[in-house]
C-alpha positions, 0 to 999 in steps of 0.5 A, a space after each residue: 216409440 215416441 220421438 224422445 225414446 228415439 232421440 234417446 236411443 240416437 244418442 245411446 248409439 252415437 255413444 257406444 259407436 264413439 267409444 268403440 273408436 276411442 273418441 272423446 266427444 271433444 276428438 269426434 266433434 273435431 274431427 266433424 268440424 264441430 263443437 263439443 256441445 254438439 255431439 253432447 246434446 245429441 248422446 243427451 238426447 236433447 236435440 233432434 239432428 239434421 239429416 246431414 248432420 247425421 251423414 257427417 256423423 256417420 262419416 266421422 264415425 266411418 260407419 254407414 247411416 243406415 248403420 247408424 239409425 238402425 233399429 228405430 
């Protein structure tokens, strides 16, 4: 698996998890102290996230990281 497949994979998973919860991305950028563009480029798959973007994602998102990136 290349790096866009991942990306995109990343950005499926960052979605369901979202809408698990009931979060628009608007609500989970804010609650993360965001902008909106930011949860939306990464759900694209359009850019590749910090590590510690990812921690305060996974936070936001009240799962652990592992949980978050598994399968890749």
């Amino acid at each position: 698996m290349n790096k866009e497949q991942t990306l995109i994979l990343l950005g499926e998973r960052v979605k369901e998890l979202r809408i698990q919860k009931g979060l628009s991305q608007r609500k989970l950028a804010d609650i993360m102290g965001k902008d909106h563009p930011a949860i939306s480029l990464i759900e694209s798959g359009k850019t590749n996230p910090s590590f510690w973007f990812l921690l305060e994602l996974s936070n936001a998102l009240e799962i652990e990281l592992n949980k978050l990136v598994k399968d890749f």
